[in-house]
C-alpha positions in Angstrom: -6.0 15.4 57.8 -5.9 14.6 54.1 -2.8 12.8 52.4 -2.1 14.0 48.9 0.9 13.0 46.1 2.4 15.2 44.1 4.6 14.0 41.3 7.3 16.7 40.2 6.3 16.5 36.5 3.1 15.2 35.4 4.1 15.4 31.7 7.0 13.3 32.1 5.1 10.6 33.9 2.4 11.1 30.6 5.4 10.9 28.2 6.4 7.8 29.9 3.2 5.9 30.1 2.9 6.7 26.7 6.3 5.1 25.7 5.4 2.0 27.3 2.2 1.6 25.7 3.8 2.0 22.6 6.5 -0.7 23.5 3.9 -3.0 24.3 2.0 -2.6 21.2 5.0 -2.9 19.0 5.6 -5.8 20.8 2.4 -7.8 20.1 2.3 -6.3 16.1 5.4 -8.1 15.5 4.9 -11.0 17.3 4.5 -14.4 15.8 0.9 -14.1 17.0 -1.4 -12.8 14.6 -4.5 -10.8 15.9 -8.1 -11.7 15.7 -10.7 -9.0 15.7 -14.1 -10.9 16.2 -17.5 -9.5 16.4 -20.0 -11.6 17.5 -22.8 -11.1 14.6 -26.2 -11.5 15.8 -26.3 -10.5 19.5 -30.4 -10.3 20.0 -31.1 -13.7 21.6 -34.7 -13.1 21.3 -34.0 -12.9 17.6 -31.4 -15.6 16.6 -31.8 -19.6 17.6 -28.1 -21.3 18.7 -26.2 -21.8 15.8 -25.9 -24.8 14.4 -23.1 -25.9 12.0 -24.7 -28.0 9.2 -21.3 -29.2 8.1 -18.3 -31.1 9.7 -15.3 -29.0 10.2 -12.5 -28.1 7.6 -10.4 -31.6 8.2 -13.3 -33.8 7.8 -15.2 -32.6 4.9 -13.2 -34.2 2.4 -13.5 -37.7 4.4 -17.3 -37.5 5.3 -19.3 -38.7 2.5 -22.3 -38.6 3.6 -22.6 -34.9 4.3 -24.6 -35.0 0.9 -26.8 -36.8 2.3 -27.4 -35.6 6.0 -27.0 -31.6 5.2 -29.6 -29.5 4.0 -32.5 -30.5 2.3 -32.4 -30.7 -2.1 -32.5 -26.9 -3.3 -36.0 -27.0 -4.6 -37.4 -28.4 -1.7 -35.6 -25.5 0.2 -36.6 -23.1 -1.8 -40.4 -24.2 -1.5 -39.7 -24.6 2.7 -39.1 -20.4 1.8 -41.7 -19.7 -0.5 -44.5 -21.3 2.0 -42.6 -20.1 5.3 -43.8 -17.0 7.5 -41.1 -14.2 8.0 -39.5 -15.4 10.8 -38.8 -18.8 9.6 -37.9 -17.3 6.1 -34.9 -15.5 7.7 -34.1 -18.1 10.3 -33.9 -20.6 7.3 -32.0 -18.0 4.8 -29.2 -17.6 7.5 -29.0 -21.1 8.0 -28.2 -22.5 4.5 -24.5 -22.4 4.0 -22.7 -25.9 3.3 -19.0 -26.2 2.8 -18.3 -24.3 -0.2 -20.7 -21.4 0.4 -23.5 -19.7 2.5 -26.5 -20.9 -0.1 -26.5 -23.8 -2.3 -25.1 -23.6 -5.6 -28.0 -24.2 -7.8 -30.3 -21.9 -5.7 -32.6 -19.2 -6.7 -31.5 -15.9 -4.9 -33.9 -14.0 -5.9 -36.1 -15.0 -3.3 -34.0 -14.0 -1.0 -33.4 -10.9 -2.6 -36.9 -9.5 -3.0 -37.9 -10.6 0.4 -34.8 -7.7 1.1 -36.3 -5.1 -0.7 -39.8 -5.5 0.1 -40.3 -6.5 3.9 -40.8 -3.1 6.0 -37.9 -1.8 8.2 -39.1 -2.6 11.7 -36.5 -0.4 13.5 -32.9 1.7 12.3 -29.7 2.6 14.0 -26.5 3.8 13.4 -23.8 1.9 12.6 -20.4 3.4 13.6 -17.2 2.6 12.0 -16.0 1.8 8.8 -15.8 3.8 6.0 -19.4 5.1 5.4 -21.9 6.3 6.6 -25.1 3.3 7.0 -27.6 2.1 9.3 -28.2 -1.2 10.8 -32.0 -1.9 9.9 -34.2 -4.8 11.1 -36.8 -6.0 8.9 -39.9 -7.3 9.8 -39.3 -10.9 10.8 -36.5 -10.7 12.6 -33.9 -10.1 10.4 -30.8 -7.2 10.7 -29.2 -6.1 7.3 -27.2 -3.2 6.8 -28.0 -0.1 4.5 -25.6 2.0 2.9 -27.4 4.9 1.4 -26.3 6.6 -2.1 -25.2 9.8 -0.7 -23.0 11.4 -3.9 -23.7 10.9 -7.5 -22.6 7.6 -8.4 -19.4 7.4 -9.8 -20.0 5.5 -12.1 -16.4 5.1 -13.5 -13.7 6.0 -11.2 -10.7 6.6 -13.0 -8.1 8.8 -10.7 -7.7 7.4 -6.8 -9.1 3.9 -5.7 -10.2 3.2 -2.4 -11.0 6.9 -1.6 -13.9 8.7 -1.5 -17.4 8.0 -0.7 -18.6 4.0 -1.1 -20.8 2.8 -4.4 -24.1 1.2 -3.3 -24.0 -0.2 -7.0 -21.1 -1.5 -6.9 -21.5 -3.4 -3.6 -24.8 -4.8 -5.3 -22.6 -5.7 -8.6 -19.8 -7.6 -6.8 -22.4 -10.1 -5.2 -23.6 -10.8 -8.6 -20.1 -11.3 -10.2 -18.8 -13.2 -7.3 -21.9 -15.5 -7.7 -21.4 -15.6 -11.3 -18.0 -16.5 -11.0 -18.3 -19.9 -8.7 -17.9 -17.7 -5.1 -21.4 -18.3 -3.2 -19.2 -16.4 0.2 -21.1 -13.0 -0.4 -23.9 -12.3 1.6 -26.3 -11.3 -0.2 -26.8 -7.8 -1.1 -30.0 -6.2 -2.8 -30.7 -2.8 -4.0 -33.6 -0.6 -2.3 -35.6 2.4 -2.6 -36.0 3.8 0.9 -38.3 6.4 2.2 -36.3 8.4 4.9 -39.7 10.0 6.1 -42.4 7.3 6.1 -40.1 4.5 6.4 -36.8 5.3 8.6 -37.7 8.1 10.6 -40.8 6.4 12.2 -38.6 3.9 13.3 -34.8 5.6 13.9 -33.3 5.5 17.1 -31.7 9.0 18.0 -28.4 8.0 16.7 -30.3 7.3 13.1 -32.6 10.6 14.1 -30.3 13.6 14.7 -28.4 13.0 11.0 -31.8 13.5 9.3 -33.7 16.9 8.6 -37.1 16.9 7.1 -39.1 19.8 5.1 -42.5 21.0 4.8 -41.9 19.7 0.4 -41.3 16.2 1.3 -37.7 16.8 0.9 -35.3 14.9 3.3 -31.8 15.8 4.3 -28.6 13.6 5.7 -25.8 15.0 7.1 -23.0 12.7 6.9 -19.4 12.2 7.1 -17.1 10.0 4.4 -14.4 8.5 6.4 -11.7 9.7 3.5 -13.1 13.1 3.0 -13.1 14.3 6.7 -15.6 17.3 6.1 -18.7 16.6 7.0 -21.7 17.6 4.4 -25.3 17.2 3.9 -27.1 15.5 1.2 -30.5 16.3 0.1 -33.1 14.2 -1.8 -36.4 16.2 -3.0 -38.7 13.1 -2.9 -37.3 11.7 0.7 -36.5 8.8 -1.4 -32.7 7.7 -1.2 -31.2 4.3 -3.0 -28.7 2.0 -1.3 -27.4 -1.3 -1.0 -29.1 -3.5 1.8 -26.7 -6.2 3.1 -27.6 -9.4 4.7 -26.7 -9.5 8.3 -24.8 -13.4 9.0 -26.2 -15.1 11.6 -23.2 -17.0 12.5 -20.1 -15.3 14.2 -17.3 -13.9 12.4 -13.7 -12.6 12.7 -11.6 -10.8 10.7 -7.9 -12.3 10.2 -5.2 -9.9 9.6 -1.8 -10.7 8.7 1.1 -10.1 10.8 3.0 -6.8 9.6 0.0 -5.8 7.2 -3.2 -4.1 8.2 -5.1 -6.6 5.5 -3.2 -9.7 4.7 -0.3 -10.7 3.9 0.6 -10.3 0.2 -1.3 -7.2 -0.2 0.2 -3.8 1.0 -2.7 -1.7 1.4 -3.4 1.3 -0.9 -3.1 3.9 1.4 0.5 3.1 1.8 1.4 4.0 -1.6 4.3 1.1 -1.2 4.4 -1.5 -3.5 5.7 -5.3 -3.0 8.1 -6.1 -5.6 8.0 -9.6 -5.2 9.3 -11.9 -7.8 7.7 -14.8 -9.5 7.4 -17.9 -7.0 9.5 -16.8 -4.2 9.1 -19.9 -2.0 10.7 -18.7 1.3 7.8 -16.0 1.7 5.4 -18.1 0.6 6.5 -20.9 3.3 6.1 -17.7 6.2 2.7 -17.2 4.9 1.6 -21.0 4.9 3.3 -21.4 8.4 0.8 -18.6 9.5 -2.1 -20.2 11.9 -5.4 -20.5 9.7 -3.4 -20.6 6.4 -1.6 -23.4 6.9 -4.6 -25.7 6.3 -4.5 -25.8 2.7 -8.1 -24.9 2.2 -7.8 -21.4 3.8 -4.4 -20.9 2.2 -6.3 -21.6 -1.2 -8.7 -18.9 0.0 -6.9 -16.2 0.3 -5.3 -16.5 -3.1 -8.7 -16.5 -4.4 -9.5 -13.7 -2.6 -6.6 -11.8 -4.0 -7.7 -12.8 -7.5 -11.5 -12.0 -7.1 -10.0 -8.6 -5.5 -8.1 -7.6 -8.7 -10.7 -8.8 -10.6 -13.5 -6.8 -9.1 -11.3 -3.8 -8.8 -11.3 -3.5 -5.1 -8.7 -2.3 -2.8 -10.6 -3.2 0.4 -10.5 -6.7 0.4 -10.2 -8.4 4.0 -9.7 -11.9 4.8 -13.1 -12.7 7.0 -14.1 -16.2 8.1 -17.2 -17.8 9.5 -16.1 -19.6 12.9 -17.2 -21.6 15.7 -17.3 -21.3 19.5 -13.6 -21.6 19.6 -12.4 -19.5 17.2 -11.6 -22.1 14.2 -12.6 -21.8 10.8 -15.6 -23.0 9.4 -16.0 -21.1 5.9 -14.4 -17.7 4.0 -16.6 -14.8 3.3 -16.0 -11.8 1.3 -17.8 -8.6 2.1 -17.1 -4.8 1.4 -17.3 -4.0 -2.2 -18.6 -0.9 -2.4 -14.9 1.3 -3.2 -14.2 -1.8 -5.9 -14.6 -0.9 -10.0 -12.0 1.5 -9.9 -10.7 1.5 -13.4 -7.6 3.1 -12.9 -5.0 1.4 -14.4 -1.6 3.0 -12.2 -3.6 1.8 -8.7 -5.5 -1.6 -9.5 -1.6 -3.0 -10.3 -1.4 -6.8 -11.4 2.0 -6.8 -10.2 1.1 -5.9 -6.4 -2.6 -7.4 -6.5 -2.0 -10.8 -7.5 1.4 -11.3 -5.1 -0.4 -14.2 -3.3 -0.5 -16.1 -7.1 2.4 -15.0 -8.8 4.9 -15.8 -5.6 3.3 -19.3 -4.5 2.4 -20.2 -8.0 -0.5 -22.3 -6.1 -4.2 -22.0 -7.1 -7.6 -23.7 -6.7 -8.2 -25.5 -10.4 -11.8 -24.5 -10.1 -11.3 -20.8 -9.4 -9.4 -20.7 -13.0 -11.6 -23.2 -14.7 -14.5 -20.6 -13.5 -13.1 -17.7 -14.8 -12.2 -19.1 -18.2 -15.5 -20.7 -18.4 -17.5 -17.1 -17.6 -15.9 -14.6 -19.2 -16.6 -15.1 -23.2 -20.5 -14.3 -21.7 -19.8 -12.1 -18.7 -22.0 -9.2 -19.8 -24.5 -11.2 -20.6 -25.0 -13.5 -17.7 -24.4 -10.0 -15.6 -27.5 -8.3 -17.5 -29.8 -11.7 -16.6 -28.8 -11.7 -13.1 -28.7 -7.9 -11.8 -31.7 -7.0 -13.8 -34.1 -7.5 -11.5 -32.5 -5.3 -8.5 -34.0 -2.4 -8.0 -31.2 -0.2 -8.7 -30.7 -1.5 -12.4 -28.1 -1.1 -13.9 -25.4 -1.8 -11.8 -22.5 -1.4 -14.1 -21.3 0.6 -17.3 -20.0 -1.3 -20.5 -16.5 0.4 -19.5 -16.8 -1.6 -15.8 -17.8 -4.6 -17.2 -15.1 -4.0 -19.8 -12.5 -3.8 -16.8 -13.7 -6.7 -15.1 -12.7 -9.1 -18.2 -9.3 -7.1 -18.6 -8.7 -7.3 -15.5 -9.4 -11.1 -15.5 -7.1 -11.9 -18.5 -4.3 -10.2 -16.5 -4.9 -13.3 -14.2 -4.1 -15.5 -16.9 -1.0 -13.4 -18.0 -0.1 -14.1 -14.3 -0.3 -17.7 -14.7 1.7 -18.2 -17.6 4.6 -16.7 -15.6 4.5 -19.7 -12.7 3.7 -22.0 -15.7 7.5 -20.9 -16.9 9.2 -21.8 -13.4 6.3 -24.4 -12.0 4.7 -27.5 -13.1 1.1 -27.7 -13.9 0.2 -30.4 -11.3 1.9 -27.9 -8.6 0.6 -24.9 -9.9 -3.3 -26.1 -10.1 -4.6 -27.0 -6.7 -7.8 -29.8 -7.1 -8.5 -29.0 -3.2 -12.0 -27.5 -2.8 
């Protein structure tokens, strides 16, 4: 004899589960807890020695003089370790290099790193769900995983109507490391353009998830079928030569998290662009600012400092993806902020990249590092130059059009429009920040 339940209304009891999960989830979104997504980075043990951190943590840097002296070896000698090393103790030494102010040291050639990207052969390829594009996660030979995201429109080169839509830039992605480099921030990992053949060099290798997005033809002519996370229809791109460019990113081989701020999807000063919202904040509103800095993470004045340079580089670089990532140890703390995702910035449209909204996180705490300014006004009269010496050698040269470029030193001088707003309600040894 079998026993069985019937409730009276099964789409009440759905309706009813689903209210409670929906409770529950308001609940924790506006708690006073913030939420950590973390991903643990490099999950292949076979492929990735235990990590360790060359540097003391955040509240003993400034006390522990001899890191200098104890931390990783002079560049040159560093970059000759590379230069003599096999490929497994290349990457194993590339990933290891960060210090505190950055994951390579200033003074370091990354070029080496950067044509050992876009010349060591693709050892294996697999999808890489999520996000906003469509990419693979490649390992090169030696060990190493990087990510690819493949050209798969024509560039646009300069987009002018809606930022932070459409398909992602390989260029620009390429462009932003360079600038951010250029600009003082070594916390891009570094990103190389690359030529890839989809027949001899993916497909040989492709797991099916890489496999059943690619078509191949008798002429040499490869196919992807992909999907662009704003465009929702799904279309196929074709290149006659199997040959397709993209932007090969460095795969960290410490452990990450992304921080997002309570009641925003990104952080806290910036309303995404999606919601077509905009803060009207004030110039220095203090109370805010306080609830910000009273925030876990940003209440050590080092990450605070952080994210207002993150907000600057974003409206600098014209990007509307910016998201507050940090390099951190086994439990959970802080080590070291790291930009990534670049590749929907440039937009050059005046109405959406808004100084007002963009730099919230400057112009409402009037607080900022001294060397973040200093290294903007210091760059800028030779921008394009510098630019042209450093991205030349990237296999997708040029990067950038004169009317980008141009942008990126507007853009910039609206920072320092910015500043002579809290300079009217703040003094200058409040407003400039001499923590590193």
């Amino acid at each position: 004899m079998s026993l069985s339940v019937r409730f009276p209304n099964r789409k009440l009891w759905r309706v009813l589960l689903a209210a409670v999960a929906l409770v529950a989830l308001l609940h924790v979104l506006t708690s006073d807890r913030t939420l950590f997504y973390t991903c643990h980075l490099m999950k292949d043990s076979a492929q990735v020695s235990q990590i360790k951190l060359p540097f003391p943590r955040d509240n003993q840097i400034e006390s522990n003089s001899s890191f200098t002296q104890t931390g990783l070896s002079k560049t040159k000698e560093l970059e000759e370790e590379l230069n003599h090393s096999n490929l497994a103790e290349f990457w194993e030494t590339a990933g290891h290099m960060l210090g505190p102010n950055g994951l390579y040291p200033e003074d370091f050639n990354v070029s080496i790193v950067l044509n050992k990207m876009a010349t060591s052969k693709i050892v294996s390829a697999q999808g890489s769900p999520g996000g906003t594009s469509y990419k693979w996660k490649v390992r090169l030979e030696g060990g190493q995983y990087a990510i690819f995201k493949p050209q798969l429109v024509e560039p646009e080169r300069e987009r002018k109507t809606s930022c932070n839509t459409g398909h992602e830039q390989p260029r620009v992605e390429i462009a932003a490391f360079h600038l951010m480099r250029l600009f003082g921030f070594r916390t891009v990992p570094f990103v190389a353009g690359r030529k890839v053949n989809i027949t001899s060099e993916i497909l040989p290798h492709a797991a099916r998830s890489v496999k059943k997005f690619i078509k191949t033809y008798p002429d040499g002519t490869a196919c992807i079928r992909h999907k662009c996370f704003y465009c929702k229809v799904e279309r196929s791109t074709c290149f006659q030569d199997g040959v397709v460019d993209g932007a090969l990113m460095f795969w960290l081989h410490q452990p990450i998290s992304y921080r997002l701020g309570v009641n925003s999807s990104y952080h806290p000063f910036h309303q995404l662009t999606f919601n077509k919202s905009i803060y009207n904040f004030g110039v220095n509103d203090p109370p805010h600012c306080d609830w910000v800095r009273s925030m876990r993470i940003y209440d050590k004045p080092r990450y605070f400092l952080d994210l207002v340079d993150m907000t600057i580089m974003g409206h600098v670089l014209g990007n509307q993806d910016e998201k507050h990532v940090y390099i951190r140890d086994e439990q959970d703390n802080p080590i070291m902020t790291v930009h990534i995702d670049h590749g929907l910035g440039m937009c050059l449209s005046t109405r959406e990249v808004n100084a007002n909204k963009n730099l919230a996180a400057l112009t409402q705490c009037c607080r900022v590092r001294e060397s973040t300014i200093g290294a903007l006004n210091r760059r800028l009269p030779t921008l394009r130059e510098d630019f042209e010496r450093s991205s030349s050698r990237d296999r997708l040269y040029p990067l950038l059009t004169d009317h980008q470029l141009d942008a990126v030193v507007r853009r910039a001088d609206e920072v320092f429009e910015a500043l002579k707003k809290c300079e009217e309600v703040v003094d200058s040894s409040v407003l400039f920040d001499k923590t590193n």
